[in-house]
C-alpha positions in Angstrom: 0.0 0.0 0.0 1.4 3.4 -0.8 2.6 5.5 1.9 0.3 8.4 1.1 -3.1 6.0 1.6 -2.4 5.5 5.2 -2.2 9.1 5.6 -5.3 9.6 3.7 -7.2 7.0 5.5 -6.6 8.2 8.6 -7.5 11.9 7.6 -10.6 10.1 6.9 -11.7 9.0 10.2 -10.4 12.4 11.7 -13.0 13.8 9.0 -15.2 11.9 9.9 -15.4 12.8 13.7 -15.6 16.3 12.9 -18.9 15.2 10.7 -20.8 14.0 14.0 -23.2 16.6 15.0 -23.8 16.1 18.5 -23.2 13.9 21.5 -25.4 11.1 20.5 -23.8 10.7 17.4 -21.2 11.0 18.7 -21.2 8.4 21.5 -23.0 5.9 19.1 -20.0 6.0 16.4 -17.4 5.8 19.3 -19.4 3.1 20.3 -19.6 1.3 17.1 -15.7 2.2 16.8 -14.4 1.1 19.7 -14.4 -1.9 22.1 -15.6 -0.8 25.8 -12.1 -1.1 27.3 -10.8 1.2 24.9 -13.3 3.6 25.3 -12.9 3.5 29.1 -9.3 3.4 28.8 -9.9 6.7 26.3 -12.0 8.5 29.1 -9.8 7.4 31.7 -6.7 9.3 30.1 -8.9 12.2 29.1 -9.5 12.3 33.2 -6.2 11.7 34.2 -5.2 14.9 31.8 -7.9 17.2 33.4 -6.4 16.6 37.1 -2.8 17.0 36.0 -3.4 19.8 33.9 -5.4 21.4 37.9 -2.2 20.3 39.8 -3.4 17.0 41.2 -0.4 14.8 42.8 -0.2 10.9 41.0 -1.0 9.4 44.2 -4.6 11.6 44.1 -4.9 10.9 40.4 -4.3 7.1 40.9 -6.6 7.1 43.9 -9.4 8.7 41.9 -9.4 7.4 38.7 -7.5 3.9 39.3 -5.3 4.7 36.3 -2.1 3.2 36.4 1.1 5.1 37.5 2.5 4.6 33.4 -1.3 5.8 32.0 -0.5 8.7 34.4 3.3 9.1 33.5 2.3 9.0 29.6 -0.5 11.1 30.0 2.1 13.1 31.7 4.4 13.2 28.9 2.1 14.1 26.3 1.2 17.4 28.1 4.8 17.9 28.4 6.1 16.9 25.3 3.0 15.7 23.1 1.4 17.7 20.4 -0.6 19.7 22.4 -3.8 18.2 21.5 -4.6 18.5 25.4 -3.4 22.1 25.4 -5.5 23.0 22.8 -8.9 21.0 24.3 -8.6 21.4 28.0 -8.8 25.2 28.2 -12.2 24.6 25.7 -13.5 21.9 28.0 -12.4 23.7 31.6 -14.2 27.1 30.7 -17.4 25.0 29.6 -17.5 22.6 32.7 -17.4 26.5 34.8 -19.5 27.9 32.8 -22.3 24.5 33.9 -20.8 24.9 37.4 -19.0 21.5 37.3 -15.9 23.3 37.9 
């Protein structure tokens, strides 16, 4: 398969996540997508992102997420040193869970 046709395939599903129109859709296609354990393990590293990005200690995160120390260390590493896909997102998702007093 030609290197370009990976890239292109994956573009595809990334277009095809920013096609879903709300929550429901969304949740069914991740659903359809994804076994339960990876969507779990998805949400879990989403969580553990949130509480490190706040300041929370592994020990806390660990404690209330049950994530391992190395899903915390990489989570870890990718706010560090990833792409910063969480930089971009977490800001967006902080000033909405405020903004519905969750925060």
């Amino acid at each position: 398969m030609p290197k370009n046709m990976k890239k292109e395939q994956g573009d595809l599903l990334y277009e095809t996540i920013l096609s879903l129109k709300d929550l429901d859709e969304c949740k069914k296609f991740f659903s359809d997508l994804c076994t339960m354990a990876e969507l779990r393990a998805m949400e879990q590293r989403f969580e553990v992102a949130l509480l490190l990005s706040d300041g929370m200690i592994y020990n806390d995160i660990l404690e209330r997420t049950g994530a391992s120390s190395a899903t915390i260390s990489r989570v870890n590493r990718s706010l560090q040193y990833g792409a910063d896909g969480y930089q971009t997102v977490l800001p967006r998702v902080k000033e909405k869970l405020k903004a519905n007093g969750q925060l």
